[in-house]
C-alpha positions as CSV (number, residue, x, y, z in Angstrom):
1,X,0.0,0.0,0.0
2,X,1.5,3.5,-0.8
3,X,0.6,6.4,1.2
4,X,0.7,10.1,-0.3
5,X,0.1,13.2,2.2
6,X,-0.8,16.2,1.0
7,X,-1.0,19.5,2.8
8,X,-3.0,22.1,0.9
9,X,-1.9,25.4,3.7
10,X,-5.0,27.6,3.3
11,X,-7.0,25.8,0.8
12,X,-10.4,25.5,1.3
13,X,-13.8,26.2,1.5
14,X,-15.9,29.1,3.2
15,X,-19.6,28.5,4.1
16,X,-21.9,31.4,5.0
17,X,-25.2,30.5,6.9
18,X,-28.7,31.8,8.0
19,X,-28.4,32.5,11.7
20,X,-27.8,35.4,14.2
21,X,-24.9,35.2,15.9
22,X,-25.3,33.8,19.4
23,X,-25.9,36.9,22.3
24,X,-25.9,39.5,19.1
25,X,-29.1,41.8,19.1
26,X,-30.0,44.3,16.8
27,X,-31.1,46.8,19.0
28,X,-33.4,49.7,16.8
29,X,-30.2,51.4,16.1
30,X,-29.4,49.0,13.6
31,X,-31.6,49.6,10.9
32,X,-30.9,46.9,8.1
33,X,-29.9,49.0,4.7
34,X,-29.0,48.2,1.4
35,X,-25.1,49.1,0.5
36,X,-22.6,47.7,-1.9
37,X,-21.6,44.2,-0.7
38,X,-19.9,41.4,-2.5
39,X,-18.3,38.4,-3.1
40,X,-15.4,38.5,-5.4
41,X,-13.6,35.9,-7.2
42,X,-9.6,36.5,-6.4
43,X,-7.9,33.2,-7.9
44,X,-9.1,30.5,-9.6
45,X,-7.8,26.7,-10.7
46,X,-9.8,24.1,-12.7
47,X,-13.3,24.2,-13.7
48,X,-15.4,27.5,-11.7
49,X,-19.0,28.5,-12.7
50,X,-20.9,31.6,-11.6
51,X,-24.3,31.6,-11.4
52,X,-26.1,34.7,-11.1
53,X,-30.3,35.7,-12.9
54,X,-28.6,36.6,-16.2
55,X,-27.6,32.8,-16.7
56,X,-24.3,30.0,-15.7
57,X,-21.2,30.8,-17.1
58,X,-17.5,29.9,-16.4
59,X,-16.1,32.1,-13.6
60,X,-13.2,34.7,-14.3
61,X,-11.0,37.0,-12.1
62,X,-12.9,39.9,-10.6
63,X,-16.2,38.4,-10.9
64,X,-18.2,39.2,-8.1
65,X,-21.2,37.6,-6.0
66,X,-23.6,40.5,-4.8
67,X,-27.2,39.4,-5.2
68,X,-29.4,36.8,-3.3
69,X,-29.3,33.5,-5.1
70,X,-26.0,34.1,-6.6
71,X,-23.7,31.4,-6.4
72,X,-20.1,30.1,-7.6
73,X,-19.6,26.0,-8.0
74,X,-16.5,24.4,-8.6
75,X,-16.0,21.3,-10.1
76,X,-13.5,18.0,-9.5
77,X,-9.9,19.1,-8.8
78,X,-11.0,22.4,-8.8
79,X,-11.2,25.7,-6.3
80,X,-11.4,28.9,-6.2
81,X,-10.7,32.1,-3.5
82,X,-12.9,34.8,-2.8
83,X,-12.7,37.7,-1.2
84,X,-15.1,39.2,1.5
85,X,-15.7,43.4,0.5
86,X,-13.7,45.7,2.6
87,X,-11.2,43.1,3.0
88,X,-13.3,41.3,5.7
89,X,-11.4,38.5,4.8
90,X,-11.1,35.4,2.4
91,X,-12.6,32.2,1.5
92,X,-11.3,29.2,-0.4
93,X,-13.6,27.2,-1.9
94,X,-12.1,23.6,-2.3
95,X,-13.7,21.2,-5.3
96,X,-16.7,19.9,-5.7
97,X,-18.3,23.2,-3.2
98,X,-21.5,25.4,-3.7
99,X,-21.6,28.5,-1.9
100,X,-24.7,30.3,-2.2
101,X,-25.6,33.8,-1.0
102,X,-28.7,34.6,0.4
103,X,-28.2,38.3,1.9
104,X,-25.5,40.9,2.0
105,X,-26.7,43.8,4.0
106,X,-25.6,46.5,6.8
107,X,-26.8,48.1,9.3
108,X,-26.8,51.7,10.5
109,X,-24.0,51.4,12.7
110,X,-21.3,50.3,10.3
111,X,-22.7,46.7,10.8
112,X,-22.4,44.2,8.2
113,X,-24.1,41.1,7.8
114,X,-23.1,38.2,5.4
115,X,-25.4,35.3,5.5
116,X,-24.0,32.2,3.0
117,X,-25.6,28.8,2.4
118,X,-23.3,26.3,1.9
119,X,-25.0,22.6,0.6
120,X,-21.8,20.6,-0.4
121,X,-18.4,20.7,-0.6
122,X,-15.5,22.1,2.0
123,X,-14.3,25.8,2.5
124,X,-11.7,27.8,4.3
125,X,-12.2,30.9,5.7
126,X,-10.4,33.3,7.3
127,X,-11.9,36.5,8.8
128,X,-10.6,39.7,10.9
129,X,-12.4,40.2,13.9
130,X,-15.7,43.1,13.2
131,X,-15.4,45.9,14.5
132,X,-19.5,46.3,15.4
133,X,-21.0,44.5,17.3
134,X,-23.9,43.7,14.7
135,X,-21.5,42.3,12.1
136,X,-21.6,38.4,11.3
137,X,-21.2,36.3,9.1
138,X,-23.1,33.2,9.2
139,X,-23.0,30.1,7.3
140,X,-25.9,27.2,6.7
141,X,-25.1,24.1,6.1
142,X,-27.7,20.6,5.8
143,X,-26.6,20.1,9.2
144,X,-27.1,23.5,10.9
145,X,-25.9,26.7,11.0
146,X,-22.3,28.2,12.2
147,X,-22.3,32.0,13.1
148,X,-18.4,33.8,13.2
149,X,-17.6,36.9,14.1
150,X,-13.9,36.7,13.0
151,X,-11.9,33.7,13.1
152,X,-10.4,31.2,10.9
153,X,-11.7,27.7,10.5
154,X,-13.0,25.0,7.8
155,X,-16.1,23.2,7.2
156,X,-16.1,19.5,5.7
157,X,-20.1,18.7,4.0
158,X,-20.8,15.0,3.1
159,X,-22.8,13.8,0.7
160,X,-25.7,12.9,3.3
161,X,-25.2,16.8,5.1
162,X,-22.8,15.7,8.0
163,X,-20.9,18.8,8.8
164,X,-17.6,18.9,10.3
165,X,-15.9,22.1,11.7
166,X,-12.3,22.5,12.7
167,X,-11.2,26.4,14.2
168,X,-7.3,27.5,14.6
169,X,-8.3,30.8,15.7
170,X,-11.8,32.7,17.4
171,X,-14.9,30.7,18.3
172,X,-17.8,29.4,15.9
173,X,-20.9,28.8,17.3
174,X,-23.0,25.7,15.7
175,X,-26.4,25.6,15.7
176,X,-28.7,22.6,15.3
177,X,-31.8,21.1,17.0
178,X,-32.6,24.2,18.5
179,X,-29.2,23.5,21.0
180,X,-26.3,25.4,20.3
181,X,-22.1,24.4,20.9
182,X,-19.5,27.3,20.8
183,X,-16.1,25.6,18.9
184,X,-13.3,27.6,19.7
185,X,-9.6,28.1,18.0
186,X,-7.8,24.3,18.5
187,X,-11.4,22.3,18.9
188,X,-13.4,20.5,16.2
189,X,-16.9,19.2,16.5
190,X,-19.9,17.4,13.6
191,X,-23.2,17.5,13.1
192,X,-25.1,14.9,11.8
193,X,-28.6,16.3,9.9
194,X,-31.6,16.0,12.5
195,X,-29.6,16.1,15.4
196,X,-27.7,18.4,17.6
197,X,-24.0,19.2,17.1
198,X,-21.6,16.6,18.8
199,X,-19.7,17.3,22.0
200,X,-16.2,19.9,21.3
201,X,-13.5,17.9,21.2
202,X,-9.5,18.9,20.5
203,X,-8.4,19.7,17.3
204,X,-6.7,16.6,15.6
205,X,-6.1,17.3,11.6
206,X,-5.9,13.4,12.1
207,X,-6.1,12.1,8.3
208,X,-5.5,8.1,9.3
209,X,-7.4,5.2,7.8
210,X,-7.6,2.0,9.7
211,X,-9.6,-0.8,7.1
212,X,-10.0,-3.9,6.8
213,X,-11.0,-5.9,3.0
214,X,-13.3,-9.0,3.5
215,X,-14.2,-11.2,1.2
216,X,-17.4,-12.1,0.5
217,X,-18.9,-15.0,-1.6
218,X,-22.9,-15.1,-2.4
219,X,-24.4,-17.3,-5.0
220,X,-21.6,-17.6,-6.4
221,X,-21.1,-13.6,-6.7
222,X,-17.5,-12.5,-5.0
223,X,-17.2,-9.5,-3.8
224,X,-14.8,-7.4,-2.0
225,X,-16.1,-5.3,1.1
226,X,-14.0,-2.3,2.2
227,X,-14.9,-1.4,6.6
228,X,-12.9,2.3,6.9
229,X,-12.6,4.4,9.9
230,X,-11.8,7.6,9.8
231,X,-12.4,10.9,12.1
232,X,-15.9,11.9,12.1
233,X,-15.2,15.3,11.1
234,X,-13.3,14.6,8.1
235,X,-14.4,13.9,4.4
236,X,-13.9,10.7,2.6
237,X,-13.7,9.9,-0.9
238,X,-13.3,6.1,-2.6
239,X,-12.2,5.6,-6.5
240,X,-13.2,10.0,-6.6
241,X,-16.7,9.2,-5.5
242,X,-17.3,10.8,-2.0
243,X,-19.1,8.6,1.0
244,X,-21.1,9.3,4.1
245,X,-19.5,8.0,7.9
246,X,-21.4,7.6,10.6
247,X,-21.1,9.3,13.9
248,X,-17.7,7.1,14.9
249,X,-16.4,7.9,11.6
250,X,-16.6,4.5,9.5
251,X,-18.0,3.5,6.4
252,X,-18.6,0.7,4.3
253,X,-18.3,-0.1,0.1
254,X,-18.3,-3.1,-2.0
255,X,-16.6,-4.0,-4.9
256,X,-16.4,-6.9,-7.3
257,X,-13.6,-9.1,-7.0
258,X,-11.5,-9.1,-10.0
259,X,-8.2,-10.8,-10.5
260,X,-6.0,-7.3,-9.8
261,X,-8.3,-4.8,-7.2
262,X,-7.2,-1.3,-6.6
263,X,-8.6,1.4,-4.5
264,X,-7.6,4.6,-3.8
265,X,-9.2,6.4,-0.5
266,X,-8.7,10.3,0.1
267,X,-9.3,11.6,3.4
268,X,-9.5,15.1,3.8
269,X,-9.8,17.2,6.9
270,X,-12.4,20.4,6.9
271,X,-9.3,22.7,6.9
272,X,-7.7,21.0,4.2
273,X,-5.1,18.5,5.1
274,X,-5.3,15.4,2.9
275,X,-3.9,11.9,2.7
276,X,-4.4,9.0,-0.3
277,X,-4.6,5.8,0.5
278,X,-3.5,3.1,-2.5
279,X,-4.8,-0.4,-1.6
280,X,-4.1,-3.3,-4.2
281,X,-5.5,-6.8,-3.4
């Protein structure tokens, strides 16, 4: 079996949600008002669309994200980085990602509000703390929501909505279930879609596989089953296609049994770091 790691710095995805950030009220001083706010595409790598009311088209440098509903997409070995007006901050969008928006706004005391809806795909963002106290930015995910108010962290969506978060620096707050779990800087949590977020537990940017190959006979039918275990907060992809984990992590796949077998499994942590996994049987 050959092993490959792969650390990709900064790369990744940004989500934005749909919730108010946790002890935040807008008092009646801040009146909601429209301003110019935007989304705007910095780099990009591979195949990027942007989808906005006048139509899909490939995404190019300078493009920019600034009404409800638009959205950019990237495709397989693909990503892009955006930046947040004002120099808020940045997000990098890793491949296979949606980010939606669905309002950029301010308020009346220099406030500004970025909500993001986020249904696939991993981002890294990285944020400077607001100077208002009504700013946020909040990101919605299958699984829940994840309000920041500065901070740098990564979000990790699989196929069946499981969110996992991982923060070097600031808090996040995740939301699901009507129960709420602050994630600050060095602490990673999940949610699973229909439940509450899991308990905070240390950062681990742990990308190790442990698997075991069985082989399985049925009316005469072989087949190869692949058991994986992997941190629940990470993603996992097998032969490109991306799987679901349960809540301890592990997942299962079948495969004919032909003379010469290979798989490849890519783990991928929600701030980026990512290991391949070559098994031949």
């Amino acid at each position: 079996m050959g092993v490959h790691a792969k650390q990709w710095g900064t790369a990744g995805l940004v989500v934005a949600t749909v919730l108010g950030w946790p002890g935040v009220s807008l008092g009646q001083s801040a009146i909601s008002v429209r301003v110019q706010k935007w989304l705007q595409v910095q780099e990009i790598s591979g195949t990027v669309t942007i989808a906005t009311p006048r139509g899909t088209r490939p995404a190019k440098i300078g493009d920019r994200l600034q009404a409800v509903g638009d959205s950019i997409t990237t495709g397989q070995q693909s990503r892009a980085k955006l930046l947040v007006d004002t120099a808020i901050g940045t997000i990098e969008v890793a491949e296979n990602t949606k980010l939606q928006v669905q309002n950029l706004s301010a308020v009346t005391d220099q406030g500004r509000i970025t909500r993001l809806v986020m249904p696939y795909g991993r981002a890294r963002l990285k944020l400077r703390k607001f100077t208002s106290p009504n700013s946020r930015l909040e990101i919605q995910t299958p699984a829940g929501i994840n309000g920041v108010r500065g901070t740098e962290f990564g979000l990790a969506i699989q196929p069946s909505g499981k969110t996992g978060v991982a923060v070097l620096e600031g808090t996040v707050a995740s939301e699901a279930q009507s129960q709420e779990v602050s994630v600050p800087g060095g602490f990673q949590s999940f949610t699973v879609p229909g439940n509450a977020p899991a308990p905070v537990v240390s950062l681990r940017e742990d990308t190790n596989l442990n698997y075991q190959l069985q082989k399985l006979v049925n009316r005469g039918i072989r087949r190869i089953k692949l058991v994986g275990q992997v941190d629940p907060v990470n993603l996992v992809t097998v032969n490109g296609t991306p799987l679901d984990t349960n809540a301890t992590g592990q997942f299962t796949v079948f495969f004919p049994a032909p003379s010469h077998l290979k798989i490849q499994v890519v783990v991928t942590t929600p701030l980026g770091t990512e290991k391949r996994y070559d098994i031949a049987l």
